[in-house]
N, C-alpha and C positions, 0 to 999 in steps of 0.2 A: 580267457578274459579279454586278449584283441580283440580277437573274432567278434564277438559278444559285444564290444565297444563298451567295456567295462574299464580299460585303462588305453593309453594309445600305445602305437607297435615301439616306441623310443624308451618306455616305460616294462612295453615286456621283455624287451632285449635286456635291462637293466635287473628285470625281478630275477631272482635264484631260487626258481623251482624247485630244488631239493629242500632250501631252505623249507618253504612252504610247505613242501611235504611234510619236514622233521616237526614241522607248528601241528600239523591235524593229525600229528601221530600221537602228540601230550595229552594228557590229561585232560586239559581245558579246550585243544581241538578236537580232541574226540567229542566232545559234551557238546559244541557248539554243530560239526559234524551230525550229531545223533538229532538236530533240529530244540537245543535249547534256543527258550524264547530270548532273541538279548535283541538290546538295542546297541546298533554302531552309528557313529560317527553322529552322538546326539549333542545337537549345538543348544547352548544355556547361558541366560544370564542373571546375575541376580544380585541384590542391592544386599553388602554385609557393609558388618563395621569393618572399616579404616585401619582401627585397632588391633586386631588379628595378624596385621602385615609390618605395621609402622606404631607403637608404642605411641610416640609422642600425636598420633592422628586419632585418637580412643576419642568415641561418638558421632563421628564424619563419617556418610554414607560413603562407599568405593563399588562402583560397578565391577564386577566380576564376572568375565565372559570365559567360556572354555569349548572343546571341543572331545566330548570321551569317546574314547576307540570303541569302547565294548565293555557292555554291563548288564547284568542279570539278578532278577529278583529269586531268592532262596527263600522258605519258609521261616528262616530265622536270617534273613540280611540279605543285602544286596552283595553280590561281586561284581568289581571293577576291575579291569584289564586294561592295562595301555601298554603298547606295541611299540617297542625302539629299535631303528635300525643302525643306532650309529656303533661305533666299534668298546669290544672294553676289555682295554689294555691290561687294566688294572683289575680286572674283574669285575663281574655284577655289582658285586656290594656297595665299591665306588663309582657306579652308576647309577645306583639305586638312591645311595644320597644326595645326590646330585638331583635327581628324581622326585625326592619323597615329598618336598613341599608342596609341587604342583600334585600329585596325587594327595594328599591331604587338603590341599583346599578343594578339589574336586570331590573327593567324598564326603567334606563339611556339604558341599552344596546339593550333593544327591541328596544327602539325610536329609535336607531342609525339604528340599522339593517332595520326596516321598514319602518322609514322615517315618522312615527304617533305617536303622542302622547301616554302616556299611561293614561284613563280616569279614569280606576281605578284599585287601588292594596287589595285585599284582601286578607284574614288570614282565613283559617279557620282552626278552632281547634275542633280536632274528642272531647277531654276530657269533654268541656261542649257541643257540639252539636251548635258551635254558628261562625259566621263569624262576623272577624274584620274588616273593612274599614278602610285603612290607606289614612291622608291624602295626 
């Protein structure tokens, strides 16, 4: 990825290759691996109610900008994937909570934009090598 001037040499001394490796060895790296169609790093904005976020702001437009790692349309849904590399002490789950709002309003606004459901939202976290399923 240096080489390539895909990340700079400060960036590849910091990435952990094995990590990376353990990522395209799951499930969802292998699928992406085998050339499923997805789209990364798709930036979005989009005009929702207020209300969704802030109760007492119900019928006031709020911009909504976001940035999705990686997501893919299925015959029966979209999957969304976003990518965490920070540590978890306490396990996934309480990183997942932590997590689950912005991945919920993210797949509110995929539905919107594509008109399909989203069947599933995952987490994965580079620190243990392990993907979260949100419900």
């Amino acid at each position: 990825l240096v080489s390539q001037k895909f990340i700079t040499e400060e960036q590849g001394k910091l990435a952990d290759s094995g990590k990376i490796a353990a990522f395209f060895d799951t499930e969802i790296g292998r699928k992406l691996r085998a050339g499923c169609p997805c789209l990364r790093e798709f930036k979005f904005s989009i005009l929702t109610d207020a209300g969704e976020y802030v109760q007492e702001a119900a019928g006031e437009q709020v911009m909504l900008q976001g940035v999705l790692d990686c997501f893919w349309s299925e015959p029966d849904g979209i999957v969304l994937v976003d990518f965490k590399t920070d540590k978890t002490p306490y396990g996934p789950e309480e990183r997942a909570a932590h997590y689950a709002p912005q991945l919920n309003a993210y797949a509110k606004a995929l539905s919107r934009m594509y008109g399909l459901p989203v069947k599933e939202k995952i987490l994965y976290f580079f620190s243990c090598d392990c993907a979260y399923h949100l419900a």
